[in-house]
N, C-alpha and C positions, 0 to 999 in steps of 0.2 A: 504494500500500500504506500501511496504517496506522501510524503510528509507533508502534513499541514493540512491539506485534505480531510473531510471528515468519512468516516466511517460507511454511514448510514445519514441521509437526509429525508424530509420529508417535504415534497414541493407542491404548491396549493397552485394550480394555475391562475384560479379567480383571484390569488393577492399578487402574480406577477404581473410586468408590466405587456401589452400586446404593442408592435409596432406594426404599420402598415410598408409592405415592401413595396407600393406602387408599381402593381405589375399589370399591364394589359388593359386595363380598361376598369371593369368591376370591384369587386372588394377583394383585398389581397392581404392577409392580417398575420401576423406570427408572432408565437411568444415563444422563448429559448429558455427552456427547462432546465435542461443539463447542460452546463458550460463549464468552462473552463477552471471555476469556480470548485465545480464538484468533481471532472474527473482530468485524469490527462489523455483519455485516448477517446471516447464516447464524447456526442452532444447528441443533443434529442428534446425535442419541443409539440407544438402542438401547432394549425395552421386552419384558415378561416378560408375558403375561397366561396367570391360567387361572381360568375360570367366575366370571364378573364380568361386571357391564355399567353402564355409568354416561353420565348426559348430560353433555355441555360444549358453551360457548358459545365457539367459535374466535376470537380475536383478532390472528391473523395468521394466515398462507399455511401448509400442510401439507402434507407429501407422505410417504405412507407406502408401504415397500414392504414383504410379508409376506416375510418369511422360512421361518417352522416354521409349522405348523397353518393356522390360518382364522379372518380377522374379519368382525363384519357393522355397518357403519354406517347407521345410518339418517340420511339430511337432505330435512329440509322432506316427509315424508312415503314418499322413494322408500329403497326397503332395497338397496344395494351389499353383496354377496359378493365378499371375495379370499379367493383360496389362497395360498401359496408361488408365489411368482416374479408376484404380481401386484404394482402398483400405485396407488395409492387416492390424487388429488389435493385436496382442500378446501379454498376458497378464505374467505379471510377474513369475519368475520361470523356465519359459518356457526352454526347449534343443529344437534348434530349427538347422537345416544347410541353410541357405541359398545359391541359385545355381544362375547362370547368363549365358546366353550365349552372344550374342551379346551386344553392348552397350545398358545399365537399366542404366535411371538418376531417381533417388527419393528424395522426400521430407520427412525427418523423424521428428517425435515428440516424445521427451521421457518423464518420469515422475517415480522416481523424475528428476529435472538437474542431480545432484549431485550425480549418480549413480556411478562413478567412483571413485569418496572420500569416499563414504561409502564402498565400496569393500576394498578400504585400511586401513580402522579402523577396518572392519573384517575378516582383514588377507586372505581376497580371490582374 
């Protein structure tokens, strides 16, 4: 275990803060659960979309599980549909767009955390 780290946490989403990613057009919301704070290799958050769709180029491991509604990702040409109770892997690298129509609440886990700090030591 990592020093300074705690153990064990408990994280209430309704007292963390939600930021909006301004993606695509509709509602685009995330809140970051697990950071950096609590682990050194995991993050994992929860995520709001309604009628949006935007591309991203993944820089680490994904794994999404849908919760409420329906998303559709597209990568490298093949289009994935989840529902509710599905789960959608993306392996790093990835050009992916993901699409939303109606309200999609999901559970994301990334790896590493720190995907966003290493994009800025390499200039991307």
């Amino acid at each position: 275990m990592s020093v300074g780290l705690p153990a064990a946490s408990l994280l209430r989403p309704s007292e963390l803060p939600w930021g909006e990613l301004g993606a695509g057009g509709g509602v685009s919301r995330v809140c970051r659960v697990i950071t950096s704070e609590h682990s050194d290799t995991l993050g994992a958050g929860l995520c709001l979309f309604e009628r949006c769709s935007f591309p991203w180029r993944l820089t680490y491991d994904e794994c999404v599980h849908v919760l409420e509604g329906e998303m559709e990702v597209e990568v490298e040409g093949e289009s994935l549909r989840a529902g509710a109770g599905d789960v959608v892997f993306l392996r790093a690298g990835s050009q992916v767009t993901y699409r939303f129509g109606e309200r999609c609440r999901l559970f994301y886990a990334t790896y590493p955390v720190n995907w966003d700090e290493l994009l800025e030591v390499d200039g991307g």
